[in-house]
N, C-alpha and C positions, 0 to 999 in steps of 0.2 A: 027692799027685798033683795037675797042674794040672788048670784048665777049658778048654777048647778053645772059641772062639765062632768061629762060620761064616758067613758072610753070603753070599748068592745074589746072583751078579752081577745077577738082574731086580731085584730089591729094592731093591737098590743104585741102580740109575738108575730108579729110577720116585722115592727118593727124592730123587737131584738132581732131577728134573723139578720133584717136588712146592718143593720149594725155591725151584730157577729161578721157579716158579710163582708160589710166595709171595713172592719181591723182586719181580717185576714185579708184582704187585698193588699190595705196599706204595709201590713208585716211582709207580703209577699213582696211587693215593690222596693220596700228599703231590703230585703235579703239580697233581692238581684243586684240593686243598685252596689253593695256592699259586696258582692262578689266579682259584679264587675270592674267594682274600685280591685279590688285583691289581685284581681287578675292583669287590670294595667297597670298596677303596679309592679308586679313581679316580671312581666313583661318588659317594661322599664330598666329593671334590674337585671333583667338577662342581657339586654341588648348592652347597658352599659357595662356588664360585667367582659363581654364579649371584644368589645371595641377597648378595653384595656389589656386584655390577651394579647389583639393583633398588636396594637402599640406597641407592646414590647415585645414580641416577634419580630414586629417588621422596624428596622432601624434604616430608614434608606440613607440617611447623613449619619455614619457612625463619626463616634470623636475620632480626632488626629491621633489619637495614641496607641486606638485600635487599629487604627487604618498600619500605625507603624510597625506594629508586632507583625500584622498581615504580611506586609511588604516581605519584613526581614525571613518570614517561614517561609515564604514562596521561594527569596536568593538563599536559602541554607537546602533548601530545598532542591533545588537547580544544581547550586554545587555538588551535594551530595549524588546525582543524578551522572553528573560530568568527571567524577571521580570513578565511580562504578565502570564507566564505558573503557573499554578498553584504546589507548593510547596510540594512535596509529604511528608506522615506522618512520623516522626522520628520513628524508633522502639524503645520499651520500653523495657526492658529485666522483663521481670516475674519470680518474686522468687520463686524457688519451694522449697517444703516443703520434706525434706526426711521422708520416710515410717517409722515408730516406729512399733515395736509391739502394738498389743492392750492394755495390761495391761500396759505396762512402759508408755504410752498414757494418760490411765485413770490415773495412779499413777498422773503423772504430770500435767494435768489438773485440780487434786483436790487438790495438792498441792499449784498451780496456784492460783486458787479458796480460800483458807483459809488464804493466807496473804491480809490484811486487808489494804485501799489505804489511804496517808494519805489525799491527796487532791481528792474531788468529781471530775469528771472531766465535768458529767452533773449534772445539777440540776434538780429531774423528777418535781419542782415547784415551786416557788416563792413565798419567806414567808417575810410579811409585818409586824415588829414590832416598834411601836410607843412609845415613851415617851417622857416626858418631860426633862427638863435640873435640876430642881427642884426633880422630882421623881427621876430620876436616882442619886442624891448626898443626898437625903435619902435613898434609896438602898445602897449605898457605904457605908455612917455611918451605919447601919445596920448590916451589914456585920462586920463591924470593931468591932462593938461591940461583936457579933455572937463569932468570933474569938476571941478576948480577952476577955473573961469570966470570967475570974481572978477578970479584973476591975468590979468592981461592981456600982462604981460611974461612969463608961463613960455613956457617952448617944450619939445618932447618930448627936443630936444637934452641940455637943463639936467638933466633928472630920469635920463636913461644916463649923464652923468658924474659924478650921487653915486654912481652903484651901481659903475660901474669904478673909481671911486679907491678907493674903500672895497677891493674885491676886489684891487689891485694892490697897496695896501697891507699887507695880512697878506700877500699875497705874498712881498713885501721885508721885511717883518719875520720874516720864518720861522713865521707862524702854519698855514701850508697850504701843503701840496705841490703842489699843483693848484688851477686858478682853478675860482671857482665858479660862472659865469655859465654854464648849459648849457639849452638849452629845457624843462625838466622843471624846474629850477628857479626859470628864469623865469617860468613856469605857476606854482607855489606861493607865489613873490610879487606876483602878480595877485590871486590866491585872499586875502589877507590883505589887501592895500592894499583891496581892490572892498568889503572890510570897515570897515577902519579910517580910509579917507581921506573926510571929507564934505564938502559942497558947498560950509558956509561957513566953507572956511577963507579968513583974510583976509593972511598975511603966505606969503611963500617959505621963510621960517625956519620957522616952523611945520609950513611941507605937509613942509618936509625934517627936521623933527625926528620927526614923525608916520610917514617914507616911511622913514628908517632905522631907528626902534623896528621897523619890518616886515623891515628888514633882518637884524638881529639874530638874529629869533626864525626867518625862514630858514633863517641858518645855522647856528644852534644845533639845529634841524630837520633839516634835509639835509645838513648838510655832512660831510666825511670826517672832521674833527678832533671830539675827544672836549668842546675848551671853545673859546671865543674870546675876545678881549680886550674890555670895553667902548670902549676910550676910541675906537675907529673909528667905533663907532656913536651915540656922545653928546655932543651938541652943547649948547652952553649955550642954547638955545631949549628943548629939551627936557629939559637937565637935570634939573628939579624934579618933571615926573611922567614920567618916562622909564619905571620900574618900575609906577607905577598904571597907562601906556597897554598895558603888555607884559602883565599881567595881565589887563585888561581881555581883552585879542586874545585870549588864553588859553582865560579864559575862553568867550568865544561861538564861538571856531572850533578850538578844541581835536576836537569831532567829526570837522567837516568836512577837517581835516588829517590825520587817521587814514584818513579816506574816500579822501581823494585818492590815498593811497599805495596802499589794498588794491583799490578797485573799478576799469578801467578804463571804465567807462560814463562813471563820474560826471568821472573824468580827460579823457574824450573832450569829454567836455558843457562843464569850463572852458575846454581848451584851446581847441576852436571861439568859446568864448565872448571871450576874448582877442584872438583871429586877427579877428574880426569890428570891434576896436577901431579896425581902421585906419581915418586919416581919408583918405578917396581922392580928396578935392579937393587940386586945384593951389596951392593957399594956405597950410593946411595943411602939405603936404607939404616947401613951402621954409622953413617956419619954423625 
């Protein structure tokens, strides 16, 4: 004989309900579970996201190389800063004067006072003296004459045509491109002869062998050309001490020739001195 089983339709659906019941719990449970996974996760993922930011914000050991750009901005920095600032004054040390008595004072300030300077150091004015190149080398003959007195027959004529033959001489020989006869130079052969020419000379060969030795070292002196020829300037009157007179000249007015070129005081003092050679009587003048 079989078994017969029965089941009562309420049983029946109270236990689908129970059932229904039980999957939606379980789907309810794996949903939380599955959101709380999502959300540790993401969590997770913030924090780590987070803590990579600071990392590289925060470098407390930067490399050496950062560290050295640093450095060098901070010293560009500084300098630029100490350039800006204005510079403050050097001090000057001020010389002080120790206290004299009054008389040793006065002695020596009038002592001071009584040597005589050789060079002006101001001028209190400016003195303009004009002449010609002409005027000036009759002034020179002049003079020449003035001074050898002795000769009775010179005339200032005689002593401008040794100085122009000589000068047109290297002309035509091709020693000089340009003549040399210019009032500056005529003034420097004033300067040497008011030297070398004295009173008693007694022949014209002489005063002209003595008045070209001056010639010479003129142009050896001033001239544009590096040398010059002797034989214009040596004559058999002079031949024998042509070299002791140029020497000698050298020697005593070697200074005074360097004076003349650098100072113009001392320039102004021979030229006027020159220009004053003229002789301005009528006698004189036609010789």
């Amino acid at each position: 004989m079989g078994t017969v089983l029965s089941i009562s339709p309420a049983s029946k659906k109270a236990s689908i309900i129970d059932s229904e019941i039980g999957c939606d719990g379980l789907k309810n449970e794996k949903s939380l579970k599955r959101h709380s996974m999502f959300v540790s996760l993401s969590w997770k993922k913030l924090v780590a996201n987070s803590a990579k930011k600071s990392a590289k914000k925060v470098t407390p050991n930067p490399p050496p190389v950062v560290a050295q750009l640093n450095n060098e901005n901070i010293r560009k920095t500084h300098q630029t800063v100490e350039k800006k600032q204005p510079k403050a004054p050097i001090p000057v040390p001020v010389p002080t004067v120790p206290t004299v008595p009054k008389q040793n004072g006065e002695a020596r300030l009038a002592s001071v006072q009584k040597q005589p300077s050789s060079l002006s150091l101001v001028s209190p004015r400016r003195i303009v003296i004009q002449a010609s190149t002409g005027e000036l080398l009759r002034c020179l003959g002049d003079f020449m004459c003035r001074r050898c007195f002795k000769l009775k027959e010179l005339n200032s004529g005689e002593v401008i045509l040794w100085f122009r033959n000589i000068d047109r001489t290297l002309l035509l020989q091709g020693w000089q491109d340009q003549g040399f006869i210019t009032p500056a130079n005529v003034v420097f052969v004033y300067l040497l002869c008011e030297d070398a020419i004295e009173d008693r000379v007694e022949s014209t060969a002489e005063l002209q062998g003595t008045f070209q030795t001056c010639l010479y070292l003129a142009y050896s002196y001033m001239g544009n050309e590096i040398s010059y020829p002797l034989k214009p300037f040596m004559i058999e009157s002079n031949k024998d001490v042509f070299w002791d007179t140029s020497l000698r000249i050298i020697d005593r007015m070697s200074a005074k020739m360097l004076q003349l070129n650098a100072d113009p005081h001392f320039f102004t003092e021979v030229f006027q001195d020159l220009k004053n050679q003229r002789d301005t009587s009528e006698s004189n003048l036609d010789r």
